[in-house]
C-alpha positions in Angstrom: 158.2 50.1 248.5 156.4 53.0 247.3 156.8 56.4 248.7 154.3 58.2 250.6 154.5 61.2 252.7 152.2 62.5 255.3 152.6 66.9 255.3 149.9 68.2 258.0 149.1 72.2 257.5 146.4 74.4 259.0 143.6 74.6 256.9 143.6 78.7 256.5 146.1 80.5 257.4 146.5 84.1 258.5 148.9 86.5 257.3 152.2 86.8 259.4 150.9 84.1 261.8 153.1 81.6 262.7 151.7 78.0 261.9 153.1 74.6 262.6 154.4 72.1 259.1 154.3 68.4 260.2 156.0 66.2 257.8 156.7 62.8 257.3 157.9 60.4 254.8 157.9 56.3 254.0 161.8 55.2 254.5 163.5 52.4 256.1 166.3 54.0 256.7 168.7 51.0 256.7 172.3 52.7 258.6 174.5 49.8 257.1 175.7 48.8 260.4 173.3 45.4 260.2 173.4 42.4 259.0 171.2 40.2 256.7 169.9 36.1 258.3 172.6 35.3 255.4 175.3 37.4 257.4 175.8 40.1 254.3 176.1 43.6 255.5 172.8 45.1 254.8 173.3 48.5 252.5 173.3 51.5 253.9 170.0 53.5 252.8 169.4 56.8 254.3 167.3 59.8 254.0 169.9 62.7 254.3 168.3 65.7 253.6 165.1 67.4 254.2 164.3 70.9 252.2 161.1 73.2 252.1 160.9 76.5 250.2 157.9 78.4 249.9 157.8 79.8 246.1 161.2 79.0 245.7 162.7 80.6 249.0 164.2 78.4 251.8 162.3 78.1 254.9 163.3 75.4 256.6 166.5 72.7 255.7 167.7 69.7 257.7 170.8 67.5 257.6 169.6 63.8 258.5 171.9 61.5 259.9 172.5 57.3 260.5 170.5 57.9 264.6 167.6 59.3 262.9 164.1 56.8 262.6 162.8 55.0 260.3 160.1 57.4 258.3 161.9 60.5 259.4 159.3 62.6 261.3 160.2 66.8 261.3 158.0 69.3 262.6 159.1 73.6 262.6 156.8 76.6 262.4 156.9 79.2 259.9 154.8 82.4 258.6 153.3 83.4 255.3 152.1 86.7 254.5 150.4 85.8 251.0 149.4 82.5 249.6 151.9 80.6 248.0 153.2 77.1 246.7 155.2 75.2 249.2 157.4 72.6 248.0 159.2 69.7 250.0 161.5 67.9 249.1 163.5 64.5 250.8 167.1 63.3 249.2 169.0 60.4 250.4 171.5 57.8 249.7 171.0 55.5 246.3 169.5 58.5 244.4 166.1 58.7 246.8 164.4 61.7 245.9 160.8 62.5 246.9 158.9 66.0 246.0 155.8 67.2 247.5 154.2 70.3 246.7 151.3 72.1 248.6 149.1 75.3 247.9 149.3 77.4 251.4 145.7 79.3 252.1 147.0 82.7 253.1 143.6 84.6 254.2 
């Protein structure tokens, strides 16, 4: 399955103003606790961490557990007070890694 993710940001931003990041990513998020038609344990296959730094400084960091959903979906405010390069990155079991990156509008 390929990987998509869905990030939602305001269109222009203003400087200092708080502004809602939606994000969402592609995963099945298999918990290993099920089990195949066969009866074999089905692997477990998580996303377990969410990260977002804006020009290399944390802003916002989850810990993702076996009761999350499948396609994880976050949402958390934050401010900017100049444009700058947000990055987001998803990391889970099996070596998943997924990197976004997005260009903030600061205006």
């Amino acid at each position: 399955m390929a990987t998509r993710a869905v990030i939602t940001l305001p269109a222009a931003i203003k400087p200092g103003e708080a502004f809602e990041v939606r994000v969402t990513v592609a995963h099945a998020m298999e918990t290993g606790y099920r089990s195949s038609d066969e009866g074999a344990r089905l692997p477990r296959d998580l996303v377990r961490r969410f990260e977002c730094r804006l020009d290399g400084e944390p802003i916002f960091t989850a810990d993702l557990f076996a009761a999350i959903s499948a396609n994880p979906y976050l949402a958390f405010w934050m401010r900017a007070d100049k444009p700058g390069e947000l990055s987001l990155v998803w990391r889970g079991d099996n070596g998943f890694e997924h990197r976004e990156t997005r260009t903030l509008n600061v205006t």
